[in-house]
N, C-alpha and C positions, 0 to 999 in steps of 0.2 A: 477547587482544583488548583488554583494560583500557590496556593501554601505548600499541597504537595509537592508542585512543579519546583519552586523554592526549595522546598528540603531536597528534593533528589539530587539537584544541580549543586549543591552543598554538599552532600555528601561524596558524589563525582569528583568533589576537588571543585568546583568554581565559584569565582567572585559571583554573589548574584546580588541584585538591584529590583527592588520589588516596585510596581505604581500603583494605586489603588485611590480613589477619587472618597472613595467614603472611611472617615479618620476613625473608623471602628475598627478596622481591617490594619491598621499599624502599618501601613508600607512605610515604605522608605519618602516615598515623594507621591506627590496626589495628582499629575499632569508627568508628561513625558516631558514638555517645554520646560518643566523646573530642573530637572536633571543636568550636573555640571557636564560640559565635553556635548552635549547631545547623544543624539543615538547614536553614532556614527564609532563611537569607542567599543558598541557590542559586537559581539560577536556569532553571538545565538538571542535568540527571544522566544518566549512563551507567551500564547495569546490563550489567556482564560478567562477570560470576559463572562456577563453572560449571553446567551445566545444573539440576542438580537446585534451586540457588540462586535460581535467575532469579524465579520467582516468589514466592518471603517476603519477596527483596529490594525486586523491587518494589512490592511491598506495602507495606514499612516507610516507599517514599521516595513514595509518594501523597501530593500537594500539592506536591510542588516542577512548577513552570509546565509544564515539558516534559521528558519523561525519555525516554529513545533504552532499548529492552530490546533485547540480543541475540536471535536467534534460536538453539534454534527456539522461543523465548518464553514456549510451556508446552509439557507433554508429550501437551496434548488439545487439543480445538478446546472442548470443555467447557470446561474450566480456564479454557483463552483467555477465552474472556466471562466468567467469571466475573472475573477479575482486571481485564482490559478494565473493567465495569463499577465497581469499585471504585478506579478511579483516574481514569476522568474522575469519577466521584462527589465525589472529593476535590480537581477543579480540574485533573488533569494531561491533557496535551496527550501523545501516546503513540506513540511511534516505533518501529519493529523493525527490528533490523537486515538488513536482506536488500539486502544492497548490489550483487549483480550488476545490479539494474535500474538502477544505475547504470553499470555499466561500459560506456565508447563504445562498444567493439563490438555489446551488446546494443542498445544506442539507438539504433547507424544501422541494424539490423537492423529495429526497430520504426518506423523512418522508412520503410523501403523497403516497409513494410506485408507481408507472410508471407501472403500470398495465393495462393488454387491449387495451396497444396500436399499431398503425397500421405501425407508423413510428414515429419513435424520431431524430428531423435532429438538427445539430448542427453548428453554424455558427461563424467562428471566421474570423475575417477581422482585420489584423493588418496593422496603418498607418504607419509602417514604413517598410523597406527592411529586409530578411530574409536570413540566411545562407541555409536552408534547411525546406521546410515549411512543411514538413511531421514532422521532428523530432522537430523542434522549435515551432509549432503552432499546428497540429492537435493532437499530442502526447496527449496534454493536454485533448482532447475532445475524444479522442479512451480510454485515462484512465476513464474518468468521463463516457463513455457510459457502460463499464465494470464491475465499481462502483456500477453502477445504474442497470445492469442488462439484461440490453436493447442491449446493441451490434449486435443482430439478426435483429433487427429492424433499426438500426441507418443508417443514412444520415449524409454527411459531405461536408459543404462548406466552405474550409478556403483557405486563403486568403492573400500574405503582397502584402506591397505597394500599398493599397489601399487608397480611397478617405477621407474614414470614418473611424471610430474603432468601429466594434460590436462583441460583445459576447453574444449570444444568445443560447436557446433549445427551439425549438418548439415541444413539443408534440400533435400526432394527432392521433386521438380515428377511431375506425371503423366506428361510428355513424357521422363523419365526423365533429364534433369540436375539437377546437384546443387550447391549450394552452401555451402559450409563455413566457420563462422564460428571463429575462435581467440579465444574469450575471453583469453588472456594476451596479445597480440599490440597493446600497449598500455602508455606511461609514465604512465600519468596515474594519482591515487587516486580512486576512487570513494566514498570512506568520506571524503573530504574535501568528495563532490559531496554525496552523503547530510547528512548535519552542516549543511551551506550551506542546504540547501532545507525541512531541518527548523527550523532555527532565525531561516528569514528569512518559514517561511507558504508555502514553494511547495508542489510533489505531493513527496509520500513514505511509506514503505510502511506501513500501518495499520495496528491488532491486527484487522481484516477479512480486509485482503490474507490475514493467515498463519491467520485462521481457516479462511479457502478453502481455502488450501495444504495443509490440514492435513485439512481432510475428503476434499480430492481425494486426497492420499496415502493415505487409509483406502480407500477405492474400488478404487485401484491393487492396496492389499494386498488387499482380497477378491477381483478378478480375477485375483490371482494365487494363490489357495486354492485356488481353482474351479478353474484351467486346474491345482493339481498335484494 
């Protein structure tokens, strides 16, 4: 995610400054302490660590104006405020990554308003291996059913290390049609619309948003104790 974060902010027009501790990954510098000027010259930051990282990193880069944190940003909705707090404390302005509310097909979804309906199930199948498929995979689709409203009603099939890659919402009316959304079914990047809307003061996604996200998937999992 680092690399993409990289090219988007390049293409945006901005200077960017890569770190990366392991010399496979080509940054620019391998520690933030090697960096001429310090941190204190940026302006924006991207923290795409991997999980376990996200929060010391962001920690260490509190005070730079606006800093974008991957999801799923901590490993608690605890954590989350906790860290939350200690970086607006420090002046930072706080962005998570949860870029499907960006992608057009979820947006004309949330234009057409998702009303009247009976179940809105969501299906994310990733082909590759996952560290944690609650935080790394459905987070996204527990944020986007929250979004939209619908959480009362949502269904979740997700999925790694699967055969195929789908990203899908199906909506289904009490009249019993249905409607089917193809999250991939779209050129555009979203992580370019993200980046655009954080860095110009529009809506995007809060350390709130994923603190929600993150107690409704705790709910999820105890509903689903109880039913085994």
């Amino acid at each position: 995610m680092g690399r993409f974060h990289a090219k988007v902010l390049r293409d945006l027009g901005y200077e960017v400054v890569t770190v990366d501790p392991n010399p496979v990954a080509g940054a620019d510098y391998a520690t933030t302490r090697d960096i001429p000027g310090g941190l204190t010259r940026f302006d924006a930051a991207a923290v795409a660590t991997p999980p376990g990282a996200l929060v010391p990193t962001a920690y260490h880069l509190a005070g730079i104006r606006k800093v974008l944190v991957e999801k799923p940003y901590a490993y608690s909705s605890e954590v989350a405020v906790l860290i939350t707090k200690h970086m607006r404390d420090a002046g930072s302005d706080v962005c998570v990554g949860l870029t499907e509310r960006f992608n057009p097909q979820a947006r004309a979804l949330k234009r057409r308003a998702v009303t009247g309906a009976r179940t809105v199930k969501f299906t994310r199948w990733n082909d590759r291996p996952s560290f944690d498929v609650d935080l790394d995979l459905k987070l996204h689709d527990v944020d986007l059913a929250l979004w939209l409203g619908v959480n009362s009603v949502a269904e979740f099939d997700t999925r790694a290390d699967s055969r195929e890659r789908v990203r899908a919402i199906e909506v289904t009316k009490f009249d019993g049609t249905t409607q089917r959304v193809d999250l991939m079914a779209h050129d555009l990047s979203p992580l370019h619309a993200l980046w655009h809307a954080f860095l110009t003061d529009g809506e995007y996604p809060t350390p709130e948003d994923v603190i929600h996200a993150h107690r409704f998937l705790d709910l999820l999992r105890d509903k689903e104790e109880v039913a085994a």
